[in-house]
HTML snippet that shows the backbone in 3Dmol.js (N, CA, C, O; Angstrom):
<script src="https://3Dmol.org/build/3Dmol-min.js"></script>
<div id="view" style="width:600px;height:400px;position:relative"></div>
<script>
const pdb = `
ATOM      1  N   UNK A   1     -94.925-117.171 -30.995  1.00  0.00           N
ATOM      2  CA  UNK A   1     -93.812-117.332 -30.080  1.00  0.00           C
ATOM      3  C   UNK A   1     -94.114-116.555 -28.806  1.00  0.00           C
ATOM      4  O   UNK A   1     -94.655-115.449 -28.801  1.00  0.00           O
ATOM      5  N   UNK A   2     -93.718-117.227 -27.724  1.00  0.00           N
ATOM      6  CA  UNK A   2     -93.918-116.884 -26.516  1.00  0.00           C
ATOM      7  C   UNK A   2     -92.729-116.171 -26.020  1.00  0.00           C
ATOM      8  O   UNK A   2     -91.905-115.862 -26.880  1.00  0.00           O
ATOM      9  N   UNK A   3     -92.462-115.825 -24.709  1.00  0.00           N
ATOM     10  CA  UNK A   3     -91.190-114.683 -24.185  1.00  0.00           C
ATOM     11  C   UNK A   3     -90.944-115.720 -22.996  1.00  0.00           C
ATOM     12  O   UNK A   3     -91.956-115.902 -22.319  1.00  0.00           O
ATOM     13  N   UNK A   4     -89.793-116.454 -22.588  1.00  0.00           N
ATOM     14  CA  UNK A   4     -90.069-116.957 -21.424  1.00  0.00           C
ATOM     15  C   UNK A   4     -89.236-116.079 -20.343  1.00  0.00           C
ATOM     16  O   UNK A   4     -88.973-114.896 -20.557  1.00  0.00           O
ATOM     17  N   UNK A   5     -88.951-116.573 -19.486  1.00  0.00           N
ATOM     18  CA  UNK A   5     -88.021-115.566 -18.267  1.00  0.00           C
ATOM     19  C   UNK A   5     -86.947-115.523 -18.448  1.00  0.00           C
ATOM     20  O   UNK A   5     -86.439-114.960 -17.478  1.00  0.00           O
ATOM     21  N   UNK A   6     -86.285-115.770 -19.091  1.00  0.00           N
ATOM     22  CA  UNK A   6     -85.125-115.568 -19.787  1.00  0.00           C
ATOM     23  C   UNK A   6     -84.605-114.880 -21.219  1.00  0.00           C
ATOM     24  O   UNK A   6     -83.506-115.033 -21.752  1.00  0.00           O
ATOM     25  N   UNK A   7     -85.830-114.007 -21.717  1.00  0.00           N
ATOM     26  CA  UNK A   7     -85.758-113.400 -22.828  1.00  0.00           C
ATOM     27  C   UNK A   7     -86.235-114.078 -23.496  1.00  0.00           C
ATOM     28  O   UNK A   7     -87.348-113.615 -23.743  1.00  0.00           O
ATOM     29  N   UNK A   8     -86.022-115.327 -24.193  1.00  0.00           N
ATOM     30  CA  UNK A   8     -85.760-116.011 -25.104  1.00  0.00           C
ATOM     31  C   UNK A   8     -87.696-116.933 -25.323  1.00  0.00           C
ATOM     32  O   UNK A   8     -88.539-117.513 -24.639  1.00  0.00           O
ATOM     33  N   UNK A   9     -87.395-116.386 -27.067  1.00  0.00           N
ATOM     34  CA  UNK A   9     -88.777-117.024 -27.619  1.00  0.00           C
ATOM     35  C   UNK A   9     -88.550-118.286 -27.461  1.00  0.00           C
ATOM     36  O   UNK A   9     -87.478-118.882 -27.356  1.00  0.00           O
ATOM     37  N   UNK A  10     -90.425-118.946 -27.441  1.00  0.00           N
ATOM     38  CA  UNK A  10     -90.530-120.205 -26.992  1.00  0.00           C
ATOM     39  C   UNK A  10     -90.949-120.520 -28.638  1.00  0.00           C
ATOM     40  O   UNK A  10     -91.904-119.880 -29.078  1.00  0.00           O
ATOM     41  N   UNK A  11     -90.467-121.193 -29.272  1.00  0.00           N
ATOM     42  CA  UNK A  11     -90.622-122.194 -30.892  1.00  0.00           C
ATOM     43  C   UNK A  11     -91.553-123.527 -30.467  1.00  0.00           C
ATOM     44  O   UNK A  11     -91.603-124.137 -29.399  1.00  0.00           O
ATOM     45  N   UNK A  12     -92.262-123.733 -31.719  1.00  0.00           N
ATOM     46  CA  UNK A  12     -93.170-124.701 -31.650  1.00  0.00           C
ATOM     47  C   UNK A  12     -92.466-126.158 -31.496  1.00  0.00           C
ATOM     48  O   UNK A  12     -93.059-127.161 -31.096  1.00  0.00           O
ATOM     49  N   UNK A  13     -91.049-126.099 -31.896  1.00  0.00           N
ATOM     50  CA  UNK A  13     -90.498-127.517 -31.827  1.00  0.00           C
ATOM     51  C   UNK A  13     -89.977-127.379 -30.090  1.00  0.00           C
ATOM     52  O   UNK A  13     -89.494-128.327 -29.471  1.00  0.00           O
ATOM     53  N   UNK A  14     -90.132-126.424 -29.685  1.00  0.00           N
ATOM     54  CA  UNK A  14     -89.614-126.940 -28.214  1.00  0.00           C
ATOM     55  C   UNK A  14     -90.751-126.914 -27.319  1.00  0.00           C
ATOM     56  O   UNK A  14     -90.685-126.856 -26.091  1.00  0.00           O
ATOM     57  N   UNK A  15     -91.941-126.969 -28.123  1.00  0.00           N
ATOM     58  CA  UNK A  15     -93.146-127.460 -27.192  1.00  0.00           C
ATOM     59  C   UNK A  15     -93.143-128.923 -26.972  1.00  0.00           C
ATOM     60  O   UNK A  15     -92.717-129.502 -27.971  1.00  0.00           O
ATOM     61  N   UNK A  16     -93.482-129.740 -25.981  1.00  0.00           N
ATOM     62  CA  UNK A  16     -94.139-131.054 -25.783  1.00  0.00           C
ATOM     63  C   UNK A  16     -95.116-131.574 -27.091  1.00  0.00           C
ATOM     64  O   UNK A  16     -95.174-131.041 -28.199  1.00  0.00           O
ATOM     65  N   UNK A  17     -95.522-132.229 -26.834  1.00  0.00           N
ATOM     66  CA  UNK A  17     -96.491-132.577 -28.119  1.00  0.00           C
ATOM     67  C   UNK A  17     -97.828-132.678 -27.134  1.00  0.00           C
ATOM     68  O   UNK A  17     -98.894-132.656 -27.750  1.00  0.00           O
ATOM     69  N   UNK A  18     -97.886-132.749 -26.176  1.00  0.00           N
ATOM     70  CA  UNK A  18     -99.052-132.178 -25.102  1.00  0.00           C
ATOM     71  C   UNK A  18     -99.118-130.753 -25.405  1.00  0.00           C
ATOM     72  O   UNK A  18    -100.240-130.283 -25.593  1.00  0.00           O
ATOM     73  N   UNK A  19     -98.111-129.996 -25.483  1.00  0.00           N
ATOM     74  CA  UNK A  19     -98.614-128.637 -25.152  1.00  0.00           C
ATOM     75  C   UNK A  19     -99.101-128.206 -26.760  1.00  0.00           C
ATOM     76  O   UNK A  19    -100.028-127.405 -26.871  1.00  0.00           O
ATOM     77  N   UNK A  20     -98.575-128.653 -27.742  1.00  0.00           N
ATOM     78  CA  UNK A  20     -98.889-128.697 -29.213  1.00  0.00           C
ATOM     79  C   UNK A  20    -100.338-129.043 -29.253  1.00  0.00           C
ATOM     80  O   UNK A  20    -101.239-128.219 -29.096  1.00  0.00           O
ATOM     81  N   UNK A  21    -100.497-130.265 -29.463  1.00  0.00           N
ATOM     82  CA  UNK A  21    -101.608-130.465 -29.036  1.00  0.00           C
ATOM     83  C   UNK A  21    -103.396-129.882 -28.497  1.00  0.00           C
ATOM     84  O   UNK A  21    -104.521-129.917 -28.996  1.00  0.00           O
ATOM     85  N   UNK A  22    -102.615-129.261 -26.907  1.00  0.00           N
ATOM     86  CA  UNK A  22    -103.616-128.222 -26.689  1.00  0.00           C
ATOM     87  C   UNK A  22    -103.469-126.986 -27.066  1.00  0.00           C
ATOM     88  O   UNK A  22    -104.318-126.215 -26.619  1.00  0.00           O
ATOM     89  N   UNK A  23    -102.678-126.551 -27.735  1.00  0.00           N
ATOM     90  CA  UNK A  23    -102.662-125.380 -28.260  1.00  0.00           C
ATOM     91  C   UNK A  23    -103.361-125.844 -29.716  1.00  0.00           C
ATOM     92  O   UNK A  23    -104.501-125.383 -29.769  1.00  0.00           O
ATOM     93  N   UNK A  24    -103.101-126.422 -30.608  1.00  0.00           N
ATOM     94  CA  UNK A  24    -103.852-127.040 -31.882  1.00  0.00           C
ATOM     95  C   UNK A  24    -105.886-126.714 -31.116  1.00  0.00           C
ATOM     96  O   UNK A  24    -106.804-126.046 -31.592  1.00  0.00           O
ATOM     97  N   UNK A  25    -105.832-127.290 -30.244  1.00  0.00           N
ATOM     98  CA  UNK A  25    -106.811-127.851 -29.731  1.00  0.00           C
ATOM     99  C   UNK A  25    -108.156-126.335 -29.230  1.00  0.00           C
ATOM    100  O   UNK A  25    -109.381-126.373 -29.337  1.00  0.00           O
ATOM    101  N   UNK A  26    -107.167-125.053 -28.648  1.00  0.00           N
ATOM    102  CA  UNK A  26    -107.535-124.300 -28.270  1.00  0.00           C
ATOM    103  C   UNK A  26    -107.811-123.094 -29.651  1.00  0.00           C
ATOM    104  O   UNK A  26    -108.836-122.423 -29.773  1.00  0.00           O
ATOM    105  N   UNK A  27    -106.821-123.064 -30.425  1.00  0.00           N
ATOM    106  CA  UNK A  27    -106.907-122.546 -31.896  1.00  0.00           C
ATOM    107  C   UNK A  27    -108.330-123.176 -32.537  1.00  0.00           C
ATOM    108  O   UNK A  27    -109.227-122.417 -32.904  1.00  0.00           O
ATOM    109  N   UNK A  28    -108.439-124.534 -32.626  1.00  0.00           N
ATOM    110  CA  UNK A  28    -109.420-124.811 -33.217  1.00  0.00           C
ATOM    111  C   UNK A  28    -111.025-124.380 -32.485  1.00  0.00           C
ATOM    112  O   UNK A  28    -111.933-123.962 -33.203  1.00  0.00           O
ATOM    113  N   UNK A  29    -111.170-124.529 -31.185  1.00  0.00           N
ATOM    114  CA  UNK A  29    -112.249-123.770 -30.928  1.00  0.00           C
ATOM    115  C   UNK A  29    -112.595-122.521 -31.084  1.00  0.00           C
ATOM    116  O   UNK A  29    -113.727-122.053 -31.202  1.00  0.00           O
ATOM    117  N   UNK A  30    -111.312-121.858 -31.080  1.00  0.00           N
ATOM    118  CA  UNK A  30    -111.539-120.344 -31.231  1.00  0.00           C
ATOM    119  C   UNK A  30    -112.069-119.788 -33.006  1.00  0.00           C
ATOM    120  O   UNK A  30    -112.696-118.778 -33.326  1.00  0.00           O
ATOM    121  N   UNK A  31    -111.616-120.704 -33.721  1.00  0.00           N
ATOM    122  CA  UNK A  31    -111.649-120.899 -35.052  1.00  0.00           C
ATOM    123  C   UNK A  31    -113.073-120.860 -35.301  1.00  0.00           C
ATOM    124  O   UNK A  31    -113.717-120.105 -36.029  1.00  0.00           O
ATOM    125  N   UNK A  32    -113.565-122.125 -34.319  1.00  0.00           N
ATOM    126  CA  UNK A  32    -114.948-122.601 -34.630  1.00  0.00           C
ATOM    127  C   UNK A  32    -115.654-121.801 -33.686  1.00  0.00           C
ATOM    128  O   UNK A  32    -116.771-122.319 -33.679  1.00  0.00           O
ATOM    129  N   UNK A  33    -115.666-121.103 -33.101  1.00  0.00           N
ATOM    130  CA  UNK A  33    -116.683-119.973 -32.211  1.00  0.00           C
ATOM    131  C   UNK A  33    -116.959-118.600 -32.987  1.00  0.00           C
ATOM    132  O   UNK A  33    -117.974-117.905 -32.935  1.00  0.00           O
ATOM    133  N   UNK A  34    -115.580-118.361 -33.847  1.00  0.00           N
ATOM    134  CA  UNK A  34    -115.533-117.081 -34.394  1.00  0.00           C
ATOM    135  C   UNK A  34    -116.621-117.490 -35.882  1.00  0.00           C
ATOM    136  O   UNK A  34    -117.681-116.909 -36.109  1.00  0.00           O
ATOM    137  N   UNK A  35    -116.126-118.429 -36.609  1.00  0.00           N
ATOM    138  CA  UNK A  35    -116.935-118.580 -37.727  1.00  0.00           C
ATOM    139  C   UNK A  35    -118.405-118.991 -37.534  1.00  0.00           C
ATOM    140  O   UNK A  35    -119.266-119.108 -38.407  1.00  0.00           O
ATOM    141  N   UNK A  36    -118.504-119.170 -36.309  1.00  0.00           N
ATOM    142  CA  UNK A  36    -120.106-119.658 -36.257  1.00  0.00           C
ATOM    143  C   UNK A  36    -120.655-118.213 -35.709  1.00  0.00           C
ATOM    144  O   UNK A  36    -121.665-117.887 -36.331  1.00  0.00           O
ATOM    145  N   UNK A  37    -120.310-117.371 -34.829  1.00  0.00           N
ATOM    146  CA  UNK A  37    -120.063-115.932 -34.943  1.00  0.00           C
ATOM    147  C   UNK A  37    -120.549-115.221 -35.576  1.00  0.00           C
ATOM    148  O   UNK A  37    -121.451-114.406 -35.379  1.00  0.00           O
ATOM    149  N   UNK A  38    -119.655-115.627 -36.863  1.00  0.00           N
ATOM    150  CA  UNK A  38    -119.930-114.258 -37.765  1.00  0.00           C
ATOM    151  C   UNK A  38    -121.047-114.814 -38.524  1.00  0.00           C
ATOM    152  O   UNK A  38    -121.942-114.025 -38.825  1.00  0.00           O
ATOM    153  N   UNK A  39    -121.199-116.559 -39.041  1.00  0.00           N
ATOM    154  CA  UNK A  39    -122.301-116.918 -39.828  1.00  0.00           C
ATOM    155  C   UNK A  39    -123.531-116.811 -39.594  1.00  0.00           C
ATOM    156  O   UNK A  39    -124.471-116.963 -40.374  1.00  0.00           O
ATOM    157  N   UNK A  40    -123.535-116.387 -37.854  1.00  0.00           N
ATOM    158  CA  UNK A  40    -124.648-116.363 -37.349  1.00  0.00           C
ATOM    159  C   UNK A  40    -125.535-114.925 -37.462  1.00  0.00           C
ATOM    160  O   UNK A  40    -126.686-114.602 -37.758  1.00  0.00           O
ATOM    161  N   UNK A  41    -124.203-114.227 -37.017  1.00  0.00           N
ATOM    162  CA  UNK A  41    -124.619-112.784 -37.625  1.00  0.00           C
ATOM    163  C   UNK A  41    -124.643-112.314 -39.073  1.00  0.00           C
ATOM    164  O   UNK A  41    -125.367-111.396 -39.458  1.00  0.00           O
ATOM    165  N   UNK A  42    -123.790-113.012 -39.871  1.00  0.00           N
ATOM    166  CA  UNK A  42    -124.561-112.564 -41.440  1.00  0.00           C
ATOM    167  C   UNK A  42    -125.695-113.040 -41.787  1.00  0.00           C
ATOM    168  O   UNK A  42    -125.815-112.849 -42.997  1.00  0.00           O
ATOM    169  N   UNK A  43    -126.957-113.771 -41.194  1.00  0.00           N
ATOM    170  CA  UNK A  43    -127.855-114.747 -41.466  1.00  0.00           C
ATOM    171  C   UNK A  43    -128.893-114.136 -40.370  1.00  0.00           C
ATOM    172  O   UNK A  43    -130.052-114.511 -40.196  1.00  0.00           O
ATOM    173  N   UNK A  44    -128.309-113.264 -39.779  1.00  0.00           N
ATOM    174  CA  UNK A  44    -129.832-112.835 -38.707  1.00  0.00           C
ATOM    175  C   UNK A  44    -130.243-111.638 -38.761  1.00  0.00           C
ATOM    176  O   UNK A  44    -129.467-110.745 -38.423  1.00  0.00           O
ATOM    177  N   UNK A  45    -131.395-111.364 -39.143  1.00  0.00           N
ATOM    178  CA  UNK A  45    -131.912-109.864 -39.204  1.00  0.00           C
ATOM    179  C   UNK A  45    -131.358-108.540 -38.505  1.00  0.00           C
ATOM    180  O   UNK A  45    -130.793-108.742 -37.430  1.00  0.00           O
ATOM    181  N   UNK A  46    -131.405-107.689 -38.788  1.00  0.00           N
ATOM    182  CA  UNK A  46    -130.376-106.578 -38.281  1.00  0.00           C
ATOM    183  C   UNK A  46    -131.257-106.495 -37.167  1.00  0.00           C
ATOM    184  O   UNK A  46    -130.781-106.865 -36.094  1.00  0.00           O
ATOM    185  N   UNK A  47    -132.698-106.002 -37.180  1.00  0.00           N
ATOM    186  CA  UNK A  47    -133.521-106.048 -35.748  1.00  0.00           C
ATOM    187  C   UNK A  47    -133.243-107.266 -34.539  1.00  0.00           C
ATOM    188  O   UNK A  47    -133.520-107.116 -33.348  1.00  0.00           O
ATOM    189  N   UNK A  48    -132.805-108.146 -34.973  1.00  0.00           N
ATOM    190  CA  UNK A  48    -132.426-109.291 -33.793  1.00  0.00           C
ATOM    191  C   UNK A  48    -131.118-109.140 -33.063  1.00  0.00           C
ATOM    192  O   UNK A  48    -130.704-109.937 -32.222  1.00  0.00           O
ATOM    193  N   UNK A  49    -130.474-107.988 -33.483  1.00  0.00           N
ATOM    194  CA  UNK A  49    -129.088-107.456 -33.211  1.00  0.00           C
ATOM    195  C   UNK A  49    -129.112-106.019 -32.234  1.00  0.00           C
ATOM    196  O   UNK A  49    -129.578-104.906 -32.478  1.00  0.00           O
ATOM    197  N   UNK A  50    -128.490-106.490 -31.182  1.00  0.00           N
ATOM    198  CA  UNK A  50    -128.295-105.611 -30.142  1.00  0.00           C
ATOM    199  C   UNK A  50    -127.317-104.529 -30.917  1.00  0.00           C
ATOM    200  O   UNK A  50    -126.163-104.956 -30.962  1.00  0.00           O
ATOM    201  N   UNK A  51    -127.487-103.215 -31.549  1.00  0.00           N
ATOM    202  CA  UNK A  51    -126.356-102.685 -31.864  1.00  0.00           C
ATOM    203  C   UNK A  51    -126.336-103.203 -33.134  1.00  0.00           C
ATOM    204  O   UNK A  51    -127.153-103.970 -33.643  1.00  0.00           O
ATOM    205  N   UNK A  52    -125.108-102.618 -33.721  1.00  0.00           N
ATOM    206  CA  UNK A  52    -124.847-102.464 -35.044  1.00  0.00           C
ATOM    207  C   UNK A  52    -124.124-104.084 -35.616  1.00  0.00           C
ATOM    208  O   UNK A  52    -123.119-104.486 -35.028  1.00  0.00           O
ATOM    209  N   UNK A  53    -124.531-104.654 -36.401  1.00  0.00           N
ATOM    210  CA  UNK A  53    -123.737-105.550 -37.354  1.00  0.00           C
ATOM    211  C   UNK A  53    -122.259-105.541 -37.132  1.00  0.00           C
ATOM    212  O   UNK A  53    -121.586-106.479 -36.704  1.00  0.00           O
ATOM    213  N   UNK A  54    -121.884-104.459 -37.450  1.00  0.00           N
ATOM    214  CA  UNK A  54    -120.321-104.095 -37.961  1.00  0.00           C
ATOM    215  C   UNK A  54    -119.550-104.141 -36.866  1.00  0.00           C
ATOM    216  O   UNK A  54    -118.382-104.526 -36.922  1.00  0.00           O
ATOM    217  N   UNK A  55    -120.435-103.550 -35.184  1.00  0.00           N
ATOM    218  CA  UNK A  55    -119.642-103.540 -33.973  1.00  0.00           C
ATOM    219  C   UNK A  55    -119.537-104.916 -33.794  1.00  0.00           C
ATOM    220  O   UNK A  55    -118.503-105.503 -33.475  1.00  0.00           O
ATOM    221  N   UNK A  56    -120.935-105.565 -34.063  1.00  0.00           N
ATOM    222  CA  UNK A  56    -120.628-107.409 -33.814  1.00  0.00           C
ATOM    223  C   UNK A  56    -119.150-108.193 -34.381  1.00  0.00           C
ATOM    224  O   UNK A  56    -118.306-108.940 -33.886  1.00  0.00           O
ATOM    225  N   UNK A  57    -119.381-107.572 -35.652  1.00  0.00           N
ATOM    226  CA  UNK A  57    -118.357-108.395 -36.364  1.00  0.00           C
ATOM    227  C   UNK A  57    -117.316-108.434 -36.360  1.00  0.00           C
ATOM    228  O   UNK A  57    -116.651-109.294 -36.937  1.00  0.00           O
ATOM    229  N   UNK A  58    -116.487-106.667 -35.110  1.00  0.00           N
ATOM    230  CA  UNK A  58    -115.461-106.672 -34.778  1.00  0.00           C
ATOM    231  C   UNK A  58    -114.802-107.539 -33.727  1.00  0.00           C
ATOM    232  O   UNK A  58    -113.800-108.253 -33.678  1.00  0.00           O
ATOM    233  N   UNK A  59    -116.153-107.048 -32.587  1.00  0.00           N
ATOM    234  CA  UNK A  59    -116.428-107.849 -31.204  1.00  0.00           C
ATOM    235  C   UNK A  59    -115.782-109.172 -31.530  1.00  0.00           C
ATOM    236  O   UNK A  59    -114.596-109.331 -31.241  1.00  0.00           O
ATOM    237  N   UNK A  60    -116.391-110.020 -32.042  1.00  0.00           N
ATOM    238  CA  UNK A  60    -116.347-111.176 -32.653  1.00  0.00           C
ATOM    239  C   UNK A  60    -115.159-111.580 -32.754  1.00  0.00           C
ATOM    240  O   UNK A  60    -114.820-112.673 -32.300  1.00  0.00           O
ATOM    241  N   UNK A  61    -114.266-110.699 -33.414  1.00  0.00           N
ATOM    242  CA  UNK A  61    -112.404-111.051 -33.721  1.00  0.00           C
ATOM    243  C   UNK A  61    -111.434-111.316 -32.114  1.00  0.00           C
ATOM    244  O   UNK A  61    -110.414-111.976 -31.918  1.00  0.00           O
ATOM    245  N   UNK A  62    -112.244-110.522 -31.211  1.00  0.00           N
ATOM    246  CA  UNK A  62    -111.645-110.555 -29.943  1.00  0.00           C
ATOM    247  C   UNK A  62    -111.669-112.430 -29.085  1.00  0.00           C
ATOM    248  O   UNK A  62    -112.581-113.198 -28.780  1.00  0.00           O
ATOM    249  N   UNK A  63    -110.299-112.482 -28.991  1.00  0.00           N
ATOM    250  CA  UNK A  63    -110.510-113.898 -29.197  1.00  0.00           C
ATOM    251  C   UNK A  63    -111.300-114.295 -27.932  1.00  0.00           C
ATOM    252  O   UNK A  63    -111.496-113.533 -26.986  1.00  0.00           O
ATOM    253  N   UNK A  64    -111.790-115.745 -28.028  1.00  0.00           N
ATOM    254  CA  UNK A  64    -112.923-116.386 -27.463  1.00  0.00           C
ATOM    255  C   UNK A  64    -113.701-115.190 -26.434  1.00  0.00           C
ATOM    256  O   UNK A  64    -114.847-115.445 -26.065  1.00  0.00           O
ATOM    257  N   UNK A  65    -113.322-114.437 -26.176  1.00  0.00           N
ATOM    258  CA  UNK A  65    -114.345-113.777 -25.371  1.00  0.00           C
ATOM    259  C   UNK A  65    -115.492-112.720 -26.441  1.00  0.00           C
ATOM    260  O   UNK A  65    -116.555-112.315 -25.971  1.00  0.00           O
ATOM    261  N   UNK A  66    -115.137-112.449 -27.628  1.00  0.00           N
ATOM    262  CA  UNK A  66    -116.122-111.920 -28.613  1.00  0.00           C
ATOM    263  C   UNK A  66    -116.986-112.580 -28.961  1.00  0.00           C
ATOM    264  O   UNK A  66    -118.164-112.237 -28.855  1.00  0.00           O
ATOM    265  N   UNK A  67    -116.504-113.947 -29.575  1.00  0.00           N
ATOM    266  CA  UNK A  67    -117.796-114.980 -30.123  1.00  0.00           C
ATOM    267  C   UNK A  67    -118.911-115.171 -28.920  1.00  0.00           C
ATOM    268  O   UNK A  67    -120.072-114.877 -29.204  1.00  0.00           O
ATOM    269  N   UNK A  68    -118.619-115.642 -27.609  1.00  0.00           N
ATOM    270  CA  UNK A  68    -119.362-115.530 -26.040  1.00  0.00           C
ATOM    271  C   UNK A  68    -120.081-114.562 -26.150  1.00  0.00           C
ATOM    272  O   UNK A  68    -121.300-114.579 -26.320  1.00  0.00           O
ATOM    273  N   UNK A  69    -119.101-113.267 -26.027  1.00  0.00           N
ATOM    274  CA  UNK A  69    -120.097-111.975 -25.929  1.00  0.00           C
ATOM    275  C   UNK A  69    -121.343-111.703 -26.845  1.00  0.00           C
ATOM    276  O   UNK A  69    -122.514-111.414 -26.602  1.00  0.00           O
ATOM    277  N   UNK A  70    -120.643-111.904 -27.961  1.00  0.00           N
ATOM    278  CA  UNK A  70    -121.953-112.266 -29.064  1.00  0.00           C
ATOM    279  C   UNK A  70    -123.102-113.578 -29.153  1.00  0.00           C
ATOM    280  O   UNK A  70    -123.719-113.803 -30.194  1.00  0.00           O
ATOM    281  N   UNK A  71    -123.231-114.167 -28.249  1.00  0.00           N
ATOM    282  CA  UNK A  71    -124.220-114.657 -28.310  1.00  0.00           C
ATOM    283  C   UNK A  71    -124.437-114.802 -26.802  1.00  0.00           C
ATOM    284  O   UNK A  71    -125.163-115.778 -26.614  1.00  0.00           O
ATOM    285  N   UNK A  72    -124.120-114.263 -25.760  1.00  0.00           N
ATOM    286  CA  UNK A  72    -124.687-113.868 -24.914  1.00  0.00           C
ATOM    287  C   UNK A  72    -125.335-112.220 -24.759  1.00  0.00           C
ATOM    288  O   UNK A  72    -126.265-111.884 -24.026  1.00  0.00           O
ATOM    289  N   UNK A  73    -124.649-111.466 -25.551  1.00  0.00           N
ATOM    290  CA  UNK A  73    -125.542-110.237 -25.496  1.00  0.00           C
ATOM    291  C   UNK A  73    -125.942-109.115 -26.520  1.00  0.00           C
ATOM    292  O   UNK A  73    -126.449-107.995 -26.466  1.00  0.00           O
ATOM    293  N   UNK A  74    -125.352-110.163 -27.695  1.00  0.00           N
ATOM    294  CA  UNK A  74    -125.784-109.774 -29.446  1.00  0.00           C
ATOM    295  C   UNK A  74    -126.991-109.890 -29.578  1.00  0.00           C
ATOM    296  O   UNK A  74    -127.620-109.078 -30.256  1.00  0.00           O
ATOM    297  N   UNK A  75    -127.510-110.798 -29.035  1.00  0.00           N
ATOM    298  CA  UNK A  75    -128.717-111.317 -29.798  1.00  0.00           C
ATOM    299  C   UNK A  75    -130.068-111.316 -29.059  1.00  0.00           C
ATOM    300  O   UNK A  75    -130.455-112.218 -28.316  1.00  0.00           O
ATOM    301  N   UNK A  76    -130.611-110.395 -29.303  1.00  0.00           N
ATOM    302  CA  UNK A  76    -131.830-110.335 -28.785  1.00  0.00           C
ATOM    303  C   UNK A  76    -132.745-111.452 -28.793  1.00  0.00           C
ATOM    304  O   UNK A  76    -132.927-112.224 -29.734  1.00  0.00           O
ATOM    305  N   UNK A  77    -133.225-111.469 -27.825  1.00  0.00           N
ATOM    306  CA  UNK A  77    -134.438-112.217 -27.327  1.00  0.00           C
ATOM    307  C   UNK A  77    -135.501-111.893 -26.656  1.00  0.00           C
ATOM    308  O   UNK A  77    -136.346-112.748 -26.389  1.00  0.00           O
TER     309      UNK A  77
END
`;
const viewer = $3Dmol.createViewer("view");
viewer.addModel(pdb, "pdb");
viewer.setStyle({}, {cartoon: {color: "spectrum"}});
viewer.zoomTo();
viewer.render();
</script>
């Protein structure tokens, strides 16, 4: 639930079915960035890891900008 300017929470039935939709839509990538994320990092050598495993795997929870961060600057090359 959202806060709009009037105090008052925003409920999923008083979304559009557009805004449902892309919200469904934006959940699911974040879903699928985080689990490919973490599968990627349980499956790759600790030496191919900038830093610790465990900081990755927190990183990672931070939405869409963790999974990014982690494979733009997790992963050694």
């Amino acid at each position: 639930m959202t806060r709009t300017g009037t105090g008052r929470s925003t409920r999923w039935k008083d979304l559009t079915p557009g805004q449902q939709t892309a919200l469904l839509t934006l959940a699911s990538v974040q879903v699928s960035l985080a689990a490919t994320a973490w599968a990627d990092l349980a499956l790759r050598p600790a030496e191919e890891v900038n830093g610790s495993k465990g900081k990755w795997a927190a990183i990672i929870a931070i939405n869409f900008v963790g999974p990014v961060l982690y494979f733009r600057r997790g992963i050694r090359r």
